[in-house]
matplotlib code that plots the C-alpha trace (Angstrom):
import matplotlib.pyplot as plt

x = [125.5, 123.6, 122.5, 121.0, 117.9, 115.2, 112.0, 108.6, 106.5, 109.0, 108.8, 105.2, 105.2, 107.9, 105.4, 102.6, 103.8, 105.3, 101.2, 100.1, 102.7, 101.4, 97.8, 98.8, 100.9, 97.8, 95.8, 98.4, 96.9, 99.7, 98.0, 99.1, 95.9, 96.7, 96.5, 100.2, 100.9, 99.1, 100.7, 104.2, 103.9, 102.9, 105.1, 107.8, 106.7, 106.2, 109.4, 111.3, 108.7, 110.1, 113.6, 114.2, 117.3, 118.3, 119.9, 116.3, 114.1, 114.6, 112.6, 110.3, 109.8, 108.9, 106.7, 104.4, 104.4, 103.0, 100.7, 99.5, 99.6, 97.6, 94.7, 94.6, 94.8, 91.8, 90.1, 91.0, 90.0, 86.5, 85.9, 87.5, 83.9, 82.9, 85.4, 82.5, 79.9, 80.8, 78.6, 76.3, 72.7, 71.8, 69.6, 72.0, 70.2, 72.1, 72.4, 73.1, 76.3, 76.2, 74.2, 72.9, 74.3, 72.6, 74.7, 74.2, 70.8, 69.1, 70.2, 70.5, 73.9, 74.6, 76.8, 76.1, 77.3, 76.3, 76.2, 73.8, 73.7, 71.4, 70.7, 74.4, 76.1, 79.1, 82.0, 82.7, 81.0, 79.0, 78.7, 75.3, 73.3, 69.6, 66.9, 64.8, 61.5, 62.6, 63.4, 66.4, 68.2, 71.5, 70.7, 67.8, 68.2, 67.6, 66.5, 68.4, 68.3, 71.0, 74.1, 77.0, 80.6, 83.9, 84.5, 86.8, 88.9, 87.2, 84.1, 83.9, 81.5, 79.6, 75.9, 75.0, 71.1, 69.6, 66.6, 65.5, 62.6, 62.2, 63.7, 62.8, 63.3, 64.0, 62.6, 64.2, 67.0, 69.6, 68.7, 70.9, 70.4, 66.8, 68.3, 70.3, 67.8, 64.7, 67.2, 68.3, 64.6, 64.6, 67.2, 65.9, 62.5, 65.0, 67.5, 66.6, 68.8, 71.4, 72.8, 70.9, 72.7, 76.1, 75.4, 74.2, 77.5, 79.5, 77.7, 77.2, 79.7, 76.8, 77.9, 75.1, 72.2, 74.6, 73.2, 74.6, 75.7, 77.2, 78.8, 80.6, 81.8, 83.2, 85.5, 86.9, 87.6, 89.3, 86.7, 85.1, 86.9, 85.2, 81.4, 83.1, 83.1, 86.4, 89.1, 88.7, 84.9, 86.0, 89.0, 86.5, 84.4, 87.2, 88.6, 85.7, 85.0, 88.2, 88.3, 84.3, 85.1, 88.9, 88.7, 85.9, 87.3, 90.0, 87.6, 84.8, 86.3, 87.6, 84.3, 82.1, 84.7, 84.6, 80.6, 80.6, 83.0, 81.2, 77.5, 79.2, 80.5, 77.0, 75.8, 77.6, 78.6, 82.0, 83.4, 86.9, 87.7, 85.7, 87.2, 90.7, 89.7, 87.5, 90.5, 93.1, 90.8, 89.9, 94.0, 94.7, 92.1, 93.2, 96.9, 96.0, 93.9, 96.7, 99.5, 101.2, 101.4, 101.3, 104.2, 102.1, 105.1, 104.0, 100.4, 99.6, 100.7, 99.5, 95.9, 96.6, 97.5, 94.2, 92.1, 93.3, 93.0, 89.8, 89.1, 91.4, 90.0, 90.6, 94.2, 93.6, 92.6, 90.5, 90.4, 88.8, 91.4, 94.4, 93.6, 92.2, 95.8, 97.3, 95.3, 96.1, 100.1, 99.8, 98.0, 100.1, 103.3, 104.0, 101.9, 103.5, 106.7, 105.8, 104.2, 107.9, 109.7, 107.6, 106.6, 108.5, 108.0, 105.1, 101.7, 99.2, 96.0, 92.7, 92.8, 96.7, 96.0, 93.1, 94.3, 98.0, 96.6, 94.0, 96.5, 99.4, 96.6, 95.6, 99.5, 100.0, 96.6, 97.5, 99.7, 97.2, 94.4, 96.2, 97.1, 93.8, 91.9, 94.1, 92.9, 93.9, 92.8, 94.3, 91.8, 92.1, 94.3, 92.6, 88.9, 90.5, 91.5, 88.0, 86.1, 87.6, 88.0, 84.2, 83.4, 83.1, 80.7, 79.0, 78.5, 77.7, 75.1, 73.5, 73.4, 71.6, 69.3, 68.1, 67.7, 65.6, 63.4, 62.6, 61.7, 60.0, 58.9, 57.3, 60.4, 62.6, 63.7, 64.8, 67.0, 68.5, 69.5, 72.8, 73.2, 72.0, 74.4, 77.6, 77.0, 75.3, 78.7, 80.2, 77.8, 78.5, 82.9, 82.7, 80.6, 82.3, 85.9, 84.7, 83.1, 86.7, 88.1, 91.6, 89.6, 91.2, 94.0, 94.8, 97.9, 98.4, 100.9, 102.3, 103.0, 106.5, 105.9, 103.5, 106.2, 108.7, 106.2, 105.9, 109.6, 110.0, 107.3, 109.4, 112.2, 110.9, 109.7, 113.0, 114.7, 112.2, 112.2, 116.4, 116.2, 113.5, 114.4, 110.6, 109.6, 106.7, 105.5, 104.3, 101.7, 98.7, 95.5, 92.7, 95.3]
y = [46.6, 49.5, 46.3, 44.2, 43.0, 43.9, 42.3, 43.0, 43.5, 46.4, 47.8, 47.7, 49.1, 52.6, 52.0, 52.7, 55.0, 57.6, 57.5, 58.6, 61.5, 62.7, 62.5, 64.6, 67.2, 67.4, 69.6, 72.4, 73.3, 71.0, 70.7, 67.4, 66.3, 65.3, 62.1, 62.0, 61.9, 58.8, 57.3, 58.3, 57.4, 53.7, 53.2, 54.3, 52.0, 49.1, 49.0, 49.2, 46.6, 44.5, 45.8, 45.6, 47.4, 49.2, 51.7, 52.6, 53.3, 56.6, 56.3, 54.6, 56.7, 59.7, 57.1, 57.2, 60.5, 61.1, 58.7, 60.2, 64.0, 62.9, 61.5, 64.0, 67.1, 65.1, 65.4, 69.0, 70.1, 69.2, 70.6, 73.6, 74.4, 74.8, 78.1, 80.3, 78.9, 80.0, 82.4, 82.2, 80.8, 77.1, 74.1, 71.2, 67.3, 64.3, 60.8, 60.6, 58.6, 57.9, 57.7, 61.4, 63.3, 65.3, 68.6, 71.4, 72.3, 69.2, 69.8, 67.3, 66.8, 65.0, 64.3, 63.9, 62.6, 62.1, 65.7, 67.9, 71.9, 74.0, 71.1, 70.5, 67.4, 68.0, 65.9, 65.8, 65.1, 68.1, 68.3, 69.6, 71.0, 71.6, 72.1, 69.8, 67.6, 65.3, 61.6, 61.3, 57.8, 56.6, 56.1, 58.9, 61.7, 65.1, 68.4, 71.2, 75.0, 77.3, 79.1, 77.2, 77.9, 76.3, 72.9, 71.3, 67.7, 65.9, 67.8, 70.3, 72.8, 73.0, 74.3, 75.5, 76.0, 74.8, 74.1, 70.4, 71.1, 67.3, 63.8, 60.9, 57.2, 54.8, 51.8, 49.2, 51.6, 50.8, 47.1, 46.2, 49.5, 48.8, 45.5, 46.6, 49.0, 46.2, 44.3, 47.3, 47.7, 43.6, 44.3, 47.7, 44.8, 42.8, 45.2, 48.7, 51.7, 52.9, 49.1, 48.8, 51.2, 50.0, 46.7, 48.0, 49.8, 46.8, 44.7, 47.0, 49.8, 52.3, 55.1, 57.4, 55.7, 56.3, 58.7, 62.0, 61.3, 57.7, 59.1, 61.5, 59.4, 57.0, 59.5, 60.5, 57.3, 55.9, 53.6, 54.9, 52.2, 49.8, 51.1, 53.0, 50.6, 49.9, 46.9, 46.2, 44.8, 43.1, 41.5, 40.0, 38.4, 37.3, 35.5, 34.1, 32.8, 30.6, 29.4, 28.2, 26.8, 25.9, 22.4, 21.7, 23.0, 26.0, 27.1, 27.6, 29.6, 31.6, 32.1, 32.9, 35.1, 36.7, 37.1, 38.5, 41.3, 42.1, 42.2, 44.5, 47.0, 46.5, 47.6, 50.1, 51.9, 52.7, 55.1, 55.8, 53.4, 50.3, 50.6, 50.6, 47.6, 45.9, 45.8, 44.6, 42.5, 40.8, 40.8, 38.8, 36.7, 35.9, 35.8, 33.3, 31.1, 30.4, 30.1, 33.1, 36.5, 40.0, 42.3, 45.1, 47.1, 46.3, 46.0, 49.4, 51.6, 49.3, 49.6, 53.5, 53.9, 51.7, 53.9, 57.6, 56.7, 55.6, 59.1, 61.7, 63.3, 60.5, 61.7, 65.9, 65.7, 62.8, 62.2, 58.9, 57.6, 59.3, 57.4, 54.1, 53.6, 54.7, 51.7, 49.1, 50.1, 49.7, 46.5, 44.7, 46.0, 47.7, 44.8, 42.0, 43.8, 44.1, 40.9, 39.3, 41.1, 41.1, 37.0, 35.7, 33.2, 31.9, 32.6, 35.0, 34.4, 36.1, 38.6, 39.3, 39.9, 41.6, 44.3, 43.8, 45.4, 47.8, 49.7, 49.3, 51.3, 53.7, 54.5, 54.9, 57.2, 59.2, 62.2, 62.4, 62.6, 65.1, 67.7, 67.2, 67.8, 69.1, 66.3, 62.9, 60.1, 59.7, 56.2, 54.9, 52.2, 51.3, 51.6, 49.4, 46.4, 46.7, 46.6, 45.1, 41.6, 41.2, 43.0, 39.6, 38.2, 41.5, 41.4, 37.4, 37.9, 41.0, 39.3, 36.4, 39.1, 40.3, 37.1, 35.5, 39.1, 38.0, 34.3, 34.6, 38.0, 37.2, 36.2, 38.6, 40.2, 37.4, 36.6, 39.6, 39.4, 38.5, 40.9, 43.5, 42.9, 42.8, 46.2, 47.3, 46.8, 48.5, 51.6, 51.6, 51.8, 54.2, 56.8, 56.2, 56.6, 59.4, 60.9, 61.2, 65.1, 63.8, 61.6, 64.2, 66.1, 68.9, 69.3, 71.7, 70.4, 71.5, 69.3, 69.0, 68.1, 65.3, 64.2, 64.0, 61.9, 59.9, 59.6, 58.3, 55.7, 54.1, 54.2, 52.3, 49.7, 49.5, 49.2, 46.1, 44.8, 44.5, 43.5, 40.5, 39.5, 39.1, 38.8, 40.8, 39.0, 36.9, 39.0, 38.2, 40.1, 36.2, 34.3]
z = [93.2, 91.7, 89.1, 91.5, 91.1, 93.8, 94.6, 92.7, 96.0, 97.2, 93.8, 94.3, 97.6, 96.3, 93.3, 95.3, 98.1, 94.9, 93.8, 97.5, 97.3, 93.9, 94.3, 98.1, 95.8, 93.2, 95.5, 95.1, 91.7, 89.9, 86.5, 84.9, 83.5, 79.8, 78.6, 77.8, 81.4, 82.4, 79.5, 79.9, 84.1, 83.2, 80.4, 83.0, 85.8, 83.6, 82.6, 86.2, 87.3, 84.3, 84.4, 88.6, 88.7, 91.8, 89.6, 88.2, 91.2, 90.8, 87.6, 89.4, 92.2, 89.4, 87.3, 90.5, 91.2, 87.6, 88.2, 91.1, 90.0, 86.6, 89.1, 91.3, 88.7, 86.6, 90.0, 90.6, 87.0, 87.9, 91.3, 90.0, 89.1, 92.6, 92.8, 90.9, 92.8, 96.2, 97.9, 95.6, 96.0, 94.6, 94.1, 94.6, 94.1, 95.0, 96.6, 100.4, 100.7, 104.4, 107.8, 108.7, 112.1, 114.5, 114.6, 116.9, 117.8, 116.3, 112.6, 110.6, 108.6, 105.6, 103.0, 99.9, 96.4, 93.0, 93.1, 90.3, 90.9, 89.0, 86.6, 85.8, 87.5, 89.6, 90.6, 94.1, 97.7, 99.5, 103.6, 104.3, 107.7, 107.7, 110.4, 108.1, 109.7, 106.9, 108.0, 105.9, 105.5, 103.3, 99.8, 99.8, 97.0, 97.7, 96.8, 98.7, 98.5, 100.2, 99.9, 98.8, 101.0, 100.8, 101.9, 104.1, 104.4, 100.9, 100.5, 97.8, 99.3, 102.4, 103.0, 106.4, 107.5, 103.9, 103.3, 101.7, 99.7, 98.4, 99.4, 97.3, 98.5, 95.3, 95.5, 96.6, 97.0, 99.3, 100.5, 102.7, 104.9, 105.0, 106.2, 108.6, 110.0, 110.3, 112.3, 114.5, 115.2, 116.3, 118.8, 120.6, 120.9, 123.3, 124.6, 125.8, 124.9, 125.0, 125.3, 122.1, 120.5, 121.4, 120.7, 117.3, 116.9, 117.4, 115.1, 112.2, 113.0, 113.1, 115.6, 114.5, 116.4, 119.8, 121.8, 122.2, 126.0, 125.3, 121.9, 123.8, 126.6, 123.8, 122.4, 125.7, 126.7, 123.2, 122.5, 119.3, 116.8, 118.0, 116.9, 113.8, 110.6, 110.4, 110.2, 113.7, 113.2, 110.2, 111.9, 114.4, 111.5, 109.2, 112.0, 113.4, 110.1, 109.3, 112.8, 112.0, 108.6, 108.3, 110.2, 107.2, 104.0, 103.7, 100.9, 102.9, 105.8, 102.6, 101.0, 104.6, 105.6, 102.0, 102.1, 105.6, 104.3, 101.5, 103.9, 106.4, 103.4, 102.5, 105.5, 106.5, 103.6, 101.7, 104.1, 103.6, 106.4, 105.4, 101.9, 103.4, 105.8, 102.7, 100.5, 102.9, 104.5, 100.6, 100.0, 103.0, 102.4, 99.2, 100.1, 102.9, 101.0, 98.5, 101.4, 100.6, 103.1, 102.4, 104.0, 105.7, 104.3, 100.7, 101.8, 103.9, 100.8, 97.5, 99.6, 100.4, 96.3, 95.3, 97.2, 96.4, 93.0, 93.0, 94.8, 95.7, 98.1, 100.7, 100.6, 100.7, 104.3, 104.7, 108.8, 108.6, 106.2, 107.8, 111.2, 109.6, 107.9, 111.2, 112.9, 110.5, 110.6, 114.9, 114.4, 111.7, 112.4, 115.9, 117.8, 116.5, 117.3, 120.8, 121.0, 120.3, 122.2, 125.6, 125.1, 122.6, 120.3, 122.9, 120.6, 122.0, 123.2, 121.9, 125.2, 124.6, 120.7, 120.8, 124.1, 122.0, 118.5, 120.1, 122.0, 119.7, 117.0, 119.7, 119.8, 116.2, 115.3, 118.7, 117.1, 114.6, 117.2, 118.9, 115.7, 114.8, 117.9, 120.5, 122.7, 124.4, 126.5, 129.5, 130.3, 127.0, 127.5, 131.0, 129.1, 126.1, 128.9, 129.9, 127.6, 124.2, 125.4, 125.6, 122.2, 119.9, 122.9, 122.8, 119.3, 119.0, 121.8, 120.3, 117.0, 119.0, 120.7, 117.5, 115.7, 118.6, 118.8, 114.9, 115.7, 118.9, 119.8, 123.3, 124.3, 123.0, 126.3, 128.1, 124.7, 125.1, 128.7, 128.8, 125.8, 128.1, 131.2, 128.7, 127.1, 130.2, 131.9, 128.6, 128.9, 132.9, 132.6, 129.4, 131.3, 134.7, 133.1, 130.9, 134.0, 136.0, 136.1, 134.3, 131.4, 128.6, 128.7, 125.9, 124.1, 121.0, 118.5, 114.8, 111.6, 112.8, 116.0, 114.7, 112.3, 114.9, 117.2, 114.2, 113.9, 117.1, 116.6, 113.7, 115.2, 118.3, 115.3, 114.3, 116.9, 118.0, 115.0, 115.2, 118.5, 118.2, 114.5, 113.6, 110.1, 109.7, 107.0, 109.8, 110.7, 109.2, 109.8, 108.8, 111.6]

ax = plt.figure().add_subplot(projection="3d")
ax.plot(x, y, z, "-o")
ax.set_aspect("equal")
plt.show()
């Protein structure tokens, strides 16, 4: 038995869940950075992958782990710079990487990449606060003065109260947020805010334009996936896309779904979760197109082990990342799961799929929520029946809002009128739910607890999964 042969995509996926485990281990100061490493991990992997034996997955299982540990100690080698720096008074320039925040008392927070301090450039990503009159956009690089502290999740260092003391604006720079933002500005011209916002949130995932209020009453209601960039906006497009195009050529639902992905990471930026969602929605893309399927077994961990390698710090407390992967296991695997078991083999409708995956991923990211915050959502699946149903016509009609603002300005309001009465509606049950006494309950739980809730979770999959005999290889994120 032990000389059985097993298949290349589960070798893959132990391949690839061993890499996640070593680039985790790596932040513990676990020093394999030599080139000898590297070479000695793939040498090991490639010849299990050829070899297949069950006997020799425990090779393989420790050909991954080095893997993993040599990428993460590379990484760790050169923030290790940053321990002689803290406390201490410096210039730092870089590249903003993503949309600026407002943080308490109006300060502005970024984070920032492409890091130089003192002259001397950096790995690593810096979170940054400043109470600066500077208009401050992605893709801007910055001067900064301030004292540099520890960071937290993947940023090296923090700054608190710095002061910017220049900000340049490269020319063209970042294109397709100057895009992005001269269509935003269309659609505030036909659809006043905050239902602007929101509808800007949908289409482009940016959550920073919300307003404070609004932002808020999103979170307690479990309604801020849908205006983060995430899988869930590019689930919408993909799909929209082959149900367009596939009647007319299978290659040209694949190649506008393909170009919409790629504008919306454009757009929004290579977060931790839209390079999660840009990968598996680009895998199943391709899988589809060429009538083969993905198991989101094999597919959740090769796309967890492409990312931390490309950076580490995704995986040494990455929030975003942690609760994107959460999302995409609740949608490809637990909703299908439930989906069988409560309806059978009778195909679900958009409603059924959409309300079926959104509260199957509210399920799955929910311990983590919890350890993380202390907090919960007591309306979340009532807001989530509400409210996701009419988030493709939300974002269709805004997108027609906007467009018609650009070709015929006069009449750019009554365009976006029936944009305006959908996300007014939106705006109306998220601060009338979030407004309710019982909205949020707190809860204070441990690592163990949130491993046992995550325990209990698979074995619930399991257990459907016996129950309902469903191949998950069924579950297709383009279908």
């Amino acid at each position: 038995m032990l000389r059985r042969n097993v298949h290349v995509s589960w070798l893959i996926a132990i391949l690839s869940v061993a890499i996640v485990a070593g680039v985790v281990m790596a932040q513990w100061n676990v020093t394999l950075s030599s080139i000898v490493w590297i070479v000695l991990g793939v040498t090991a992997a490639m010849v299990v992958l050829w070899r297949r034996s069950i006997y020799l997955l425990p090779g393989l299982v420790m050909a991954g782990m080095i893997i993993g540990l040599w990428r993460g100690s590379i990484e760790q080698d050169q923030l290790i710079v940053y321990e002689n720096l803290y406390e201490s008074v410096v210039t730092v320039s870089g590249k903003v990487t993503d949309d600026t925040d407002s943080g308490k008392s109006g300060a502005v927070v970024m984070r920032v990449g492409n890091v130089s301090i003192d002259g001397h450039e950096i790995a690593g990503k810096l979170w940054i606060s400043s109470s600066t009159s500077y208009d401050i956009k992605r893709g801007d690089v910055v001067t900064i003065n301030g004292t540099l502290r520890e960071g937290f999740g993947n940023f090296a260092a923090t700054m608190f109260r710095a002061n910017v003391t220049n900000v340049q604006r490269p020319q063209p720079g970042d294109v397709a947020r100057r895009v992005r933002d001269w269509f935003a500005d269309a659609v505030r011209t036909a659809i006043p805010d905050p239902q602007a916002s929101l509808g800007i949130g949908y289409l482009v995932g940016q959550k920073r334009a919300l307003p404070p209020d609004l932002s808020e009453a999103l979170m307690i209601v479990g309604l801020t996936h849908v205006v983060v960039a995430s899988g869930y906006n590019l689930t919408i497009l993909v799909r929209l896309a082959r149900r367009l195009f596939v009647k007319v050529s299978k290659y040209l639902a694949l190649l506008s779904a393909s170009m919409m992905v790629l504008a919306f990471m454009a757009v929004t930026g290579a977060s931790p979760s839209m390079s999660r969602a840009g990968l598996v929605a680009g895998l199943s893309l391709a899988a589809w197109y060429y009538g083969r399927s993905f198991h989101p077994l094999v597919l959740l961990p090769f796309a967890a082990a492409i990312t931390v390698l490309v950076d580490p710090g995704f995986a040494w407390g990455d929030l975003g990342w942690q609760l994107s992967f959460a999302a995409f296991a609740g949608v490809m695997i637990l909703a299908p799961l439930l989906q069988r078991y409560f309806y059978g083999d009778k195909k679900p409708g958009i409603v059924r799929q959409i309300l079926g995956e959104t509260i199957s991923a509210y399920i799955v990211t929910l311990p983590i929520l919890i350890y993380a915050f202390g907090l919960y959502s007591n309306v979340a699946v009532v807001a989530n029946v509400l409210v996701l149903p009419l988030v493709p016509l939300a974002m269709l009609l805004t997108f027609i809002a906007g467009t018609g603002a650009l070709v015929a300005p006069h009449y750019a309001v009554i365009i976006g009128a029936p944009a305006n009465w959908v996300l007014e509606y939106m705006v109306y049950v998220a601060k009338y739910l979030a407004g309710l006494p019982w909205a949020q309950g707190e809860m204070q739980i441990g690592a163990l607890t949130t491993v046992a809730m995550y325990g209990i979770i698979v074995g619930v999959c399991v257990y459907l999964w016996r129950v309902t005999k469903y191949n998950l290889r069924d579950s297709n994120l383009v279908e």
